[in-house]
C-alpha positions, 0 to 999 in steps of 0.5 A, a space after each residue: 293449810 290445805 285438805 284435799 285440796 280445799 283451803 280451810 285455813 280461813 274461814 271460807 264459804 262453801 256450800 254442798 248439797 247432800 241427802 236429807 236424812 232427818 228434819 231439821 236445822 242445825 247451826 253449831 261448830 263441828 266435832 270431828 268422829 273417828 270411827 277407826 281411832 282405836 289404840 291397838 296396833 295393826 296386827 297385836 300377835 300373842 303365843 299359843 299359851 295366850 289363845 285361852 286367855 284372849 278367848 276368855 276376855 272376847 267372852 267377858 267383852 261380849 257378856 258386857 257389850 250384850 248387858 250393855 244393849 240390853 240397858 239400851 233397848 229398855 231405855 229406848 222402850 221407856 222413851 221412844 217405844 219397843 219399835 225403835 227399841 228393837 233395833 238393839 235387840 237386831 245388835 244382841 242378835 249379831 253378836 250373839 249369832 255362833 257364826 260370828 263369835 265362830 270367826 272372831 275364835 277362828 281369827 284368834 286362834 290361827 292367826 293367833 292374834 289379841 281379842 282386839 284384833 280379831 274384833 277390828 279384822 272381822 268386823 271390818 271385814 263383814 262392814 266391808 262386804 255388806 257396803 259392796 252389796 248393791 241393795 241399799 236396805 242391806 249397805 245400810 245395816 253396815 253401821 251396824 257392824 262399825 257399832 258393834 265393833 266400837 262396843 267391843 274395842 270399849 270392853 276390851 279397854 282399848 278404844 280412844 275418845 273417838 271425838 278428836 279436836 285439834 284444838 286441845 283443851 277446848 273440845 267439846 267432845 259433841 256437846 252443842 256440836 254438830 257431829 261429823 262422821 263417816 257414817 252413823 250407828 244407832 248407839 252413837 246416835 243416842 250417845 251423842 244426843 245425850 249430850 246435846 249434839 245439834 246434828 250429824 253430817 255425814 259421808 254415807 248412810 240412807 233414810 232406812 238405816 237404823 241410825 236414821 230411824 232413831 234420829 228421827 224419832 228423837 228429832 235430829 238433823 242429819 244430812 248424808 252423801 257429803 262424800 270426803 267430809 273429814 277432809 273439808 272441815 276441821 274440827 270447830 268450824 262453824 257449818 249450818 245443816 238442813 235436814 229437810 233439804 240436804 243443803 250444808 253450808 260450811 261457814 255460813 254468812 249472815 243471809 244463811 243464817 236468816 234464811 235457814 234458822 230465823 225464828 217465825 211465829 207459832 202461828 203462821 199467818 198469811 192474810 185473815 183467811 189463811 193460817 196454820 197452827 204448829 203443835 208439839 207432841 210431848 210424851 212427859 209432863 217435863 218436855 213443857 218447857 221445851 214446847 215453850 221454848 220452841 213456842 208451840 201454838 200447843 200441845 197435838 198429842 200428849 202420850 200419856 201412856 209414857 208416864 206409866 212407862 218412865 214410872 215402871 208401874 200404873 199410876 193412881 188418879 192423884 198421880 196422873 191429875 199432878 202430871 196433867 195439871 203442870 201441862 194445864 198450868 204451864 200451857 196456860 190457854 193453849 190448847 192440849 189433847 190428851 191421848 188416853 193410854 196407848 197401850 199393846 202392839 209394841 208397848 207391852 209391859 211387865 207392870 200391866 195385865 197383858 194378854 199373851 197374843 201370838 200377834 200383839 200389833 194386831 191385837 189387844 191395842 190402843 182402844 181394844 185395850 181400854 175396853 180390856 181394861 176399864 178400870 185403868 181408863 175410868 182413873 184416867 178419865 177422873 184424873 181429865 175430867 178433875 184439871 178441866 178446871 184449868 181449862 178446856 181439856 181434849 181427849 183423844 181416843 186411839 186407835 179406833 177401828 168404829 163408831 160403836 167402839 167409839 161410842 163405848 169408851 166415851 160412855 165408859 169415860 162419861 159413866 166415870 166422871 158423873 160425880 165431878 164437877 168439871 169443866 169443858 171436855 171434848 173427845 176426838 177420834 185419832 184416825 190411824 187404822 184404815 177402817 176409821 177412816 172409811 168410817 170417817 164421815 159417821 165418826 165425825 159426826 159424833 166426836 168434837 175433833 180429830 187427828 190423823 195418826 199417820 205412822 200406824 195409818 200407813 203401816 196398817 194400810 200396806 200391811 207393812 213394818 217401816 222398821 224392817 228393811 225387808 219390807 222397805 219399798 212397801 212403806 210408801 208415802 206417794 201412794 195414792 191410796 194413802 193420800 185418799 184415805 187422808 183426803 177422805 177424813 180431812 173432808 169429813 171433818 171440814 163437812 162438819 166444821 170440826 178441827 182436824 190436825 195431824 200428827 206423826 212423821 209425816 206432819 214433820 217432813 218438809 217433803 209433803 207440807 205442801 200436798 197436806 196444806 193443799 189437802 186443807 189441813 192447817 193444824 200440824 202436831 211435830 217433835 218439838 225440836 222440828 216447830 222452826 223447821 215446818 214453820 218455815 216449810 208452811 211459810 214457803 208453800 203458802 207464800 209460793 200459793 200467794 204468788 201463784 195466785 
């Protein structure tokens, strides 16, 4: 059996290059995604005495793909934060837009066609225009268009499974699969990865598409570029992904899979001078078991502030210390900070007195809020305080824009826990606004630890959202400065023997492992799903130090 003019009947090895879109290893069988697998016909025509009825079911179509994405968005609020979460509200806003409900009633009532087809003919025909337009930031959001339509076809009741196995009865359906696709949508992102796919292997789509964004906030290999892919493999063959360096390999022999997927320690050691600690960011006291899974060397950035979330409301003391002490218990003696509750910028929530702010990132957040709120940092601080029975506990202060901002909560969190008796606490400043950092010497002086919080440092530095594409280009990761302002805390940390570590995207992209080792940090804080990934980047960079040394 042949497709395009590859011969796929047996399994043979086949090895591509492509881009790498989000970190990680996937090893799996593959599913095949259809994104045009619908089952209307190509032009569905209807009588004028039909154009209301079609109208009217377009209108009940868009009131449930609209509640639909709203569902979505507090979804993605409770687990990733209202920045990605955002990117559904730009999909409401689509749909919503006059402009295009104006073209889908146009289409129906002069071409005097079904809802359906007016939904697939203009929707196909915007996608196609915005894949004409040169500028990559614009192609991108083309997938956008494809979503939505897929959303629409569903309400209408007239979409297919679009995960289509050749070997009937035993599809998948994307479980513990590598999924296929021409491109990716953010929705089928989250779809999929609800039901456990391993990666995506796509024919197009860029780093700065809202699908790849999301991807990468939930920890998912994708790698695109590998142009022509539904002709190359079929459905269950068994393909390996990297999503660091973009390398595909269609039926992976043995030495592949060692290479790519085998297991390193949690701590990666090279001779007794030189080692390096691999963390886990966890958001619930439920994600333990995946960290122990991975074998996380411990816990870099606990987000407390998301069991508050998930909760729909402030929890008490009682609350918190249950939550803190099965992450205390579980992690037995592996060390795990704490970060108090980050709260404001682009987590803001009904449950919380929040001040209404005309521009909230630059606001009442992180630290500022804490002040804000002395209360709710006071319950926090005896919840710590009372688990530091189960062993050394770190607490780490966000967003930290001084030292006597810094001096002030630790005083409020030490006033709070005079009548308990506790254990071992050391408090850390996250570094992840520029003025910290320019503080950084002073700052370490007085904390027992530090992480850098790359995500915030570099939006702050540039004064620039990495989620919006219009601004894209000043996101910039090679820049000097931002390197300098790393460098600069790294240093003072190191000038007073103090751990440091880091956390954030960057501590997860193979790309720079190399530049941060080099830098001299050696603890990094990662999605769980990344641990074997940036275990193998740091095995690599510091093997190639030893044979150039």
């Amino acid at each position: 059996m042949y497709r395009g003019g590859l011969e796929i009947s047996s399994p043979k090895k086949l090895v591509f290059r492509g881009l790498p879109i989000s970190s990680g290893i996937a090893h799996a069988a593959v599913c095949l995604y259809d994104q045009k697998k619908h089952n209307i016909p190509a032009m569905q025509i209807i009588t004028p005495h039909d154009i209301e009825r079609e109208k009217d079911r377009l209108a009940s179509a868009q009131r449930q793909v609209v509640e639909r994405l709203e569902h979505l968005r507090e979804d993605m609020i409770n687990r990733l934060g209202r920045a990605e979460a955002e990117i559904f509200r730009a999909q409401i806003m689509i749909i919503e837009d006059p402009f295009m409900y104006n073209q889908l009633h146009e289409e129906i009532e002069l071409s005097k066609v079904s809802a359906e087809t007016a939904v697939v003919t203009v929707l196909d025909r915007i996608e196609s225009r915005f894949l004409q337009i040169e500028q990559e930031e614009f192609k991108e959001r083309a997938s956008d268009f494809s979503d939505i339509k897929r959303r629409f076809l569903n309400a209408l009741g007239s979409l297919n499974p679009n995960l289509q196995c050749d070997a009937q009865g035993l599809c998948q359906k994307g479980r513990n699969r590598i999924v296929v696709a021409e491109s990716l949508a953010p929705g089928l992102v989250l779809e999929l990865h609800e039901q456990n796919a391993r990666g995506f292997l796509c024919a197009r789509g860029g780093m700065t598409s809202h699908a790849a964004i999301i991807a990468r906030s939930l920890g998912i290999p994708v790698v695109s570029g590998i142009h022509n892919i539904h002709n190359i493999v079929r459905c269950g063959a068994e393909v390996l992904i990297n999503g660091s360096t973009g390398e595909v390999v269609i039926y992976p022999d043995e030495q592949d899979i060692n290479i790519h997927v085998a297991e390193r320690p949690s701590q990666v050691i090279v001779d007794p001078l030189m080692h390096v600690d691999v963390m886990a960011n966890i958001r619930f006291s439920t994600d333990v078991q995946q960290v122990i899974r991975m074998k996380a060397k411990g816990i870099g950035l606990y987000r407390t502030e998301f069991e508050f979330i998930r909760a729909g409301r402030t929890l008490d003391e009682a609350e918190q210390y249950e939550r803190y002490r099965r992450v205390m218990e579980l992690m037995s003696d592996s060390t795990v900070y704490f970060r108090l509750l980050d709260i404001g910028g682009d987590k803001t929530y009904a449950f919380l007195d929040m001040p209404k702010e005309d521009n909230p990132h630059l606001g009442c957040r992180g630290a500022r809020f804490l002040l804000y709120h002395p209360e709710l940092l006071r319950i926090q601080a005896r919840a710590l305080a009372a688990v530091s029975r189960f062993g050394k506990v770190y607490v780490l202060y966000p967003m930290i824009v001084s030292v006597d901002q810094f001096i002030a909560l630790k005083r409020i969190f030490e006033d709070s826990i005079k009548d308990i008796d506790i254990g071992i606490i050391y408090h850390g400043v996250m570094f992840e606004v520029p003025s910290a950092c320019l503080q950084a010497e002073e700052l370490m002086e007085i904390s027992d630890f530090a992480s850098i919080g790359t995500n915030d440092l570099i939006q702050f530095l540039f004064a620039v959202d990495r989620n919006n594409e219009l601004v894209s280009d000043d996101y910039d990761l090679e820049n000097p400065v931002f390197w300098d302002l790393i460098s600069r805390v790294t240093l003072a940390a190191k000038k007073v023997d103090k751990p440091i570590s880091i956390c954030g995207e960057l501590a997860g992209d193979a790309r720079y492992i190399e530049k941060l080792l080099k830098i001299g940090l050696k603890r990094f804080s990662v999605n769980p799903r990344l641990i074997p990934d940036v275990r193998r980047s740091i095995l690599s960079a510091l093997n190639e130090k030893m044979i150039q040394e």
